[in-house]
Rosetta silent file (secondary structure, phi, psi, omega in degrees, C-alpha in Angstrom):
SEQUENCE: XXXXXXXXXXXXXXXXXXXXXXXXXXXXXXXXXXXXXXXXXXXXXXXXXXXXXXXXXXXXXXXXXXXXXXXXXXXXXXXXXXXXXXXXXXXXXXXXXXXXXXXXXXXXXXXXXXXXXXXXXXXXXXXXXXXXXX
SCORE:     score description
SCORE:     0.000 S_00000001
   1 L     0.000  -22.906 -166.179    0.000    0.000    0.000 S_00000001
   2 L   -73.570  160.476  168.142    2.809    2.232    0.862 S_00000001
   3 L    63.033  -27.749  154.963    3.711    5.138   -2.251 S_00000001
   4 L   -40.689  145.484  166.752    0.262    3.845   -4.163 S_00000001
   5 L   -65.817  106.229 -171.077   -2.549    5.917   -4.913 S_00000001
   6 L   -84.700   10.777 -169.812   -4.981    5.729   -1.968 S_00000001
   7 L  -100.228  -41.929  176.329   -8.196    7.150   -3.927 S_00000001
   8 L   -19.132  111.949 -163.701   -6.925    4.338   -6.975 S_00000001
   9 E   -95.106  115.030  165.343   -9.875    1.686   -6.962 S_00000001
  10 E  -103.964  -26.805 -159.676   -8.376   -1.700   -6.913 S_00000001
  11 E   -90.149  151.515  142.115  -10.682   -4.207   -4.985 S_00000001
  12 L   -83.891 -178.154 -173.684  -13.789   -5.711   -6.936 S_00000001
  13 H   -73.375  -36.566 -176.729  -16.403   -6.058   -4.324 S_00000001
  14 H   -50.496  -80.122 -126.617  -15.918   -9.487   -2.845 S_00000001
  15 H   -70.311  -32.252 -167.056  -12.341   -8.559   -2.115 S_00000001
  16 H   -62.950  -38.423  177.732  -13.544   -5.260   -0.853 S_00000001
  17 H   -65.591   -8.284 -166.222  -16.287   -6.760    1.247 S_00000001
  18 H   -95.623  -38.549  151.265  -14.157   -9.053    2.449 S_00000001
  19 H   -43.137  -23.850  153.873  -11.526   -6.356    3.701 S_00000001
  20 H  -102.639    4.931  163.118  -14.659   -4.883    5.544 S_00000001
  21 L    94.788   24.750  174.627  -15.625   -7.580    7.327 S_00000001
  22 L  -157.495  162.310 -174.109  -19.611   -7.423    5.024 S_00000001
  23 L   -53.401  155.178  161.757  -21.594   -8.692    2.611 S_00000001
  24 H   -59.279  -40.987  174.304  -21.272   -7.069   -0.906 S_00000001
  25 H   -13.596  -61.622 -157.288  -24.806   -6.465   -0.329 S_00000001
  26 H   -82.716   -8.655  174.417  -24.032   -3.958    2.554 S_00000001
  27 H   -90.635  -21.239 -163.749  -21.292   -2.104   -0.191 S_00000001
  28 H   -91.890  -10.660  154.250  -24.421   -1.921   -2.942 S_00000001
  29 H   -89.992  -24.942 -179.433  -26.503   -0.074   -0.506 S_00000001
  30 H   -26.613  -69.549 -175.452  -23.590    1.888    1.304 S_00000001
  31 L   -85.345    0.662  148.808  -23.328    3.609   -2.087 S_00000001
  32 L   -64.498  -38.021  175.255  -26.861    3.756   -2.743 S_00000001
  33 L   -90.406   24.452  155.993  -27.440    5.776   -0.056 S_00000001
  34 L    98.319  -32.065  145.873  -24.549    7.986   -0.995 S_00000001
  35 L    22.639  -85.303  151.519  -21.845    6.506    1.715 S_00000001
  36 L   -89.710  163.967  176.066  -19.516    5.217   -0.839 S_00000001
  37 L  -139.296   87.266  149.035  -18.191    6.253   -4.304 S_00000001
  38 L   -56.368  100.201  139.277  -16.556    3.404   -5.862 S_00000001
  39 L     8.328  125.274  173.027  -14.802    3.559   -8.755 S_00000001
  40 E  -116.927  131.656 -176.642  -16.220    2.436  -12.189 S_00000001
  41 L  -105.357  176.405 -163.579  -14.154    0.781  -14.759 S_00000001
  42 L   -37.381  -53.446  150.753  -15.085    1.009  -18.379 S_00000001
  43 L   -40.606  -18.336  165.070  -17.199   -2.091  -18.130 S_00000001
  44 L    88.562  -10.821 -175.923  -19.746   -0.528  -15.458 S_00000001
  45 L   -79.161 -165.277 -168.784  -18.160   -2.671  -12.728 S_00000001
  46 E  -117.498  121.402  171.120  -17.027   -1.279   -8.810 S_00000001
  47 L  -119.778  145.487  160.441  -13.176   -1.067   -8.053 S_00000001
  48 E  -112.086  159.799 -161.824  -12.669    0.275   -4.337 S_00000001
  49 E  -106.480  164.431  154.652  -10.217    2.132   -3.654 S_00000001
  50 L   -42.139  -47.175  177.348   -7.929    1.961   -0.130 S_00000001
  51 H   -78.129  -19.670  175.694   -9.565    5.055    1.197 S_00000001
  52 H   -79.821    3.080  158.319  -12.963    3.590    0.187 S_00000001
  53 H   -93.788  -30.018  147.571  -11.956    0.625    2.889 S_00000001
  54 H   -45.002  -37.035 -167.896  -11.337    3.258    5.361 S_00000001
  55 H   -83.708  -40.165  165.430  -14.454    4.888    4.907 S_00000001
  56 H   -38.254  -72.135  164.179  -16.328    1.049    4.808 S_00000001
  57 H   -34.858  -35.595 -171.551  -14.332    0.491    8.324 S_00000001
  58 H   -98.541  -28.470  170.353  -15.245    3.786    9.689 S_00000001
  59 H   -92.011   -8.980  156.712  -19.082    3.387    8.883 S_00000001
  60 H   -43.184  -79.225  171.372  -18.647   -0.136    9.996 S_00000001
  61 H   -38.365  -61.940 -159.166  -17.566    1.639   13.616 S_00000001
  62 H   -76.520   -2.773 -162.721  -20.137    3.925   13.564 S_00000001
  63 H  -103.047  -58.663 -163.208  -23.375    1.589   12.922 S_00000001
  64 H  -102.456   -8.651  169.953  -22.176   -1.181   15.587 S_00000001
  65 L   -72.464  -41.873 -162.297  -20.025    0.558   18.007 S_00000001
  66 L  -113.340   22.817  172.223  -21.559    3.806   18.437 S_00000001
  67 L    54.588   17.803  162.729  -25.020    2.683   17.375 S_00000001
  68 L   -88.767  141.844 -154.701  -25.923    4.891   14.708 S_00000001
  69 L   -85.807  163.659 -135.700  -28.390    4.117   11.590 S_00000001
  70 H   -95.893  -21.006 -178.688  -27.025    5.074    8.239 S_00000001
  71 H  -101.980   29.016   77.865  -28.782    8.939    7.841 S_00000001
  72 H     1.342  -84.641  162.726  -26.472    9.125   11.088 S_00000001
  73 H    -9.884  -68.464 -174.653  -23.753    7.559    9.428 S_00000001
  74 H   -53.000  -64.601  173.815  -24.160   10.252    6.721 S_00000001
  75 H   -47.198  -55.265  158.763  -24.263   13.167    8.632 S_00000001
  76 H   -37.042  -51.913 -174.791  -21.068   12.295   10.702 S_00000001
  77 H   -57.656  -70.381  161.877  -19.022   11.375    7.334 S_00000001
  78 H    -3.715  -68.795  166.198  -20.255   14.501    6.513 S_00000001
  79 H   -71.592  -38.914  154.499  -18.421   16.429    8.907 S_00000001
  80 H   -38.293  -77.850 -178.049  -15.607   14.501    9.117 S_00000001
  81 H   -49.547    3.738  178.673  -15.128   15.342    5.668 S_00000001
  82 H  -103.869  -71.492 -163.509  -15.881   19.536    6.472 S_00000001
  83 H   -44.923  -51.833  173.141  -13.138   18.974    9.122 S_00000001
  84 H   -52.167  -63.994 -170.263  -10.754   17.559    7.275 S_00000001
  85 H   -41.158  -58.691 -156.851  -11.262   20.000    4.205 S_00000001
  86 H   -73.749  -42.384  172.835  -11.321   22.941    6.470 S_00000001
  87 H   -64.918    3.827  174.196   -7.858   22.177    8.414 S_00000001
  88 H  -104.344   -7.126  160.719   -6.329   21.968    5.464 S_00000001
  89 H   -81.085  -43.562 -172.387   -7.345   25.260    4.534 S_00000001
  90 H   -59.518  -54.183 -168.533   -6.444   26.399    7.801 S_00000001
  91 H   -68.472    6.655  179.567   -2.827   24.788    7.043 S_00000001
  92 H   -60.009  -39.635 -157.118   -2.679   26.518    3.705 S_00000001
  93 H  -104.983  -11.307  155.807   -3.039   29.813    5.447 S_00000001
  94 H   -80.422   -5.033  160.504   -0.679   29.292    8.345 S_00000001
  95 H   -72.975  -25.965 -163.176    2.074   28.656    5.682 S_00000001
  96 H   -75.394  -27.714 -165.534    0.841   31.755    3.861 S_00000001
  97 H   -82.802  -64.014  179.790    0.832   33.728    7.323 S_00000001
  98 H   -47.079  -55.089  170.198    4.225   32.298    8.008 S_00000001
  99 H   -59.848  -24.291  169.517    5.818   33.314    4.407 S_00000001
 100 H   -79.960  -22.968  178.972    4.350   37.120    4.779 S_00000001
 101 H   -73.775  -39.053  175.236    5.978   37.351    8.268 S_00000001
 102 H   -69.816  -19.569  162.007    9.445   36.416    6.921 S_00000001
 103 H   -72.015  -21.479  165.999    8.889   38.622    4.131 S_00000001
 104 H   -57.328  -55.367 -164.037    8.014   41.712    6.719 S_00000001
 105 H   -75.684  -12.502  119.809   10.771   40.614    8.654 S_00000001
 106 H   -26.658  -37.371  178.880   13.655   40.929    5.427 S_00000001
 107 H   -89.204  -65.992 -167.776   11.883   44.390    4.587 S_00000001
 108 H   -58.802  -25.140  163.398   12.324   45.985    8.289 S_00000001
 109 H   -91.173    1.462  170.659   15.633   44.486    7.955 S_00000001
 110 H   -73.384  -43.438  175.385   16.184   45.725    4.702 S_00000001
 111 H   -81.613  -30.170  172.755   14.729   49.572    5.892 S_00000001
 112 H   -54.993  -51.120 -148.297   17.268   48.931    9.156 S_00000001
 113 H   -73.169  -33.122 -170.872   20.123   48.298    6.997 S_00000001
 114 H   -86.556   -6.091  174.801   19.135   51.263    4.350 S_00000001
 115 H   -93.132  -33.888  173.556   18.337   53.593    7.322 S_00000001
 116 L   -72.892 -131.368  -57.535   22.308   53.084    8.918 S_00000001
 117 L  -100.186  -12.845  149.571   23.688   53.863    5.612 S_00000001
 118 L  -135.589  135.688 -158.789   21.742   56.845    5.122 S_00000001
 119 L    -7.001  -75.869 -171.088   22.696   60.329    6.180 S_00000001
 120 L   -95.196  130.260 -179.496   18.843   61.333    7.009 S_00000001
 121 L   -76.190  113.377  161.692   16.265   58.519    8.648 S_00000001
 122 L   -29.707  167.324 -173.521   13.137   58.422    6.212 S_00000001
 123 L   -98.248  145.831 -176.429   10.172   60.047    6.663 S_00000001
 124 H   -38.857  -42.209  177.355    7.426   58.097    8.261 S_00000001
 125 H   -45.858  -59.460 -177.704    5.224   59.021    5.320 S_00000001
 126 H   -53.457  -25.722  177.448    8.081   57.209    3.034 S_00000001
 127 H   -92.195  -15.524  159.376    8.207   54.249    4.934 S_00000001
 128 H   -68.116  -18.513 -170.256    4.522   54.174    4.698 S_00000001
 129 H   -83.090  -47.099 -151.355    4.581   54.348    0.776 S_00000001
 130 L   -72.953  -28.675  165.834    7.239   51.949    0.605 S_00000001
 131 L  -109.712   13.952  115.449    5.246   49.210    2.562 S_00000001
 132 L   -37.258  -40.740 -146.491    2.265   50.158    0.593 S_00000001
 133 L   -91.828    4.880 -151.706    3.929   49.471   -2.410 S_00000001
 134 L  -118.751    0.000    0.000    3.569   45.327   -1.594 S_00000001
């Protein structure tokens, strides 16, 4: 599994059902009622994918551990999947937050270094244009 493509549908359904521990049955309503998304190959048949055995596993867990019924099920996935989505938007924007603070800090040292070397300290206005100017 390692370095493979984990969205990549490989299983037919036996082998998938058999990796969740259920009938194919219980994979042909899963994605009728929107659950799963299986792969289709040319041919109309169902390849699952690795993460589609995760997701099988995780609504497994949620129907007999934690006792919820399948528009349950749904809802949960549901959020999972907002959660997921949304920290990775968050970490998008703490790299972006991190690359403009080392570019502020290289311009204040960049106005330090251009402020020793000349005679007269800009004028606040100028140092205002000048970080406008980004």
């Amino acid at each position: 599994m390692e370095g493979q493509d984990p969205e990549r549908g490989l299983y037919i359904i036996s082998v998938a059902a058999s990796l969740g521990e259920v009938h194919p049955q219980t994979l042909r309503l899963y994605e009728r009622k929107g659950l799963l998304r299986p792969q289709r190959t040319a041919k109309n048949r169902r390849r699952y994918s690795d993460s589609d055995i995760v997701r099988l596993r995780r609504i497994q867990e949620l129907t007999q551990c934690e006792g919820l019924n399948l528009c349950g099920v749904r809802k949960v996935l549901a959020m999972e999947d907002e959660i997921a989505s949304l920290r990775d938007k968050v970490s998008g924007l703490e790299m972006e937050v991190a690359e403009m603070h080392e570019r502020m800090l290289e311009d204040m040292r960049e106005l330090k270094r251009r402020v020793a070397l000349s005679k007269k300290p800009p004028s606040p206005m100028a140092v205002i244009r000048r970080l406008n100017q980004r």
